[in-house]
C-alpha positions in Angstrom: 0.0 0.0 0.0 1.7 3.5 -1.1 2.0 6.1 1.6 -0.5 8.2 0.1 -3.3 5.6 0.5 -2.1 4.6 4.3 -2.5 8.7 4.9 -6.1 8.6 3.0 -7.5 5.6 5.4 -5.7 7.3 8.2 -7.8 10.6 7.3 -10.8 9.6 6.9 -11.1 7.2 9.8 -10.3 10.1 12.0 -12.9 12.1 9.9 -15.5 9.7 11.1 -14.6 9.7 14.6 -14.5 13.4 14.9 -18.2 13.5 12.9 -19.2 11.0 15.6 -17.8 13.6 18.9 -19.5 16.6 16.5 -16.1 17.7 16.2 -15.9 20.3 13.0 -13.3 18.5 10.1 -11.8 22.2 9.7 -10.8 21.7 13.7 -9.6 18.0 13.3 -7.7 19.7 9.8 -6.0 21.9 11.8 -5.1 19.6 14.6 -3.7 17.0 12.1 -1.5 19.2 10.6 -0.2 20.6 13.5 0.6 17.0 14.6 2.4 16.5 11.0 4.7 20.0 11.6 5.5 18.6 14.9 6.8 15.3 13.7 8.4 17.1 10.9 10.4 19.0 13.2 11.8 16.0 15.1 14.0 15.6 11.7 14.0 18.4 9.6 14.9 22.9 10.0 12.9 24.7 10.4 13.0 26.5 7.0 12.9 23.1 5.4 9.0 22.6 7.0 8.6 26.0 6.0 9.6 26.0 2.5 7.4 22.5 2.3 4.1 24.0 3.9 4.5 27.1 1.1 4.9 25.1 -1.6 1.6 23.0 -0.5 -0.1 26.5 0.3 0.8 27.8 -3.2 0.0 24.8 -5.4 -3.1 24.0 -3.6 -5.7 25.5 -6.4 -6.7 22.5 -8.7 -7.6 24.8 -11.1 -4.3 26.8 -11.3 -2.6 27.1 -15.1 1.2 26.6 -14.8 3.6 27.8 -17.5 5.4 24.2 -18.0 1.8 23.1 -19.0 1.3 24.8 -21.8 1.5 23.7 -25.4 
């Protein structure tokens, strides 16, 4: 199983416990990736875990055109 697919199980398990405490998913969001900054941190600089969460913050629109795409 890829990593991506033990994170997606991982997700949405949590998803349905926090849906069963009526805990908002934009509170259990913010928790998880708190928790994933923190374990970051235990192995990488700071500006490394920066640099990471900017890149995921500026390439988060689906519907954003990039120049290498283009004919």
């Amino acid at each position: 199983m890829s990593a991506h697919k033990i994170a997606k199980k991982c997700f949405e398990t949590a998803l349905a416990e926090a849906e069963g405490e009526n805990i908002n998913p934009d509170v259990l969001g913010k928790a998880l990736i708190g928790i994933v900054v923190a374990n970051y941190l235990e192995r990488r600089s700071i500006p490394d875990v920066r640099s990471e969460l900017e890149f995921l913050a500026d390439n988060c629109d689906p519907d954003r055109d990039y120049m290498f795409m283009r004919p």
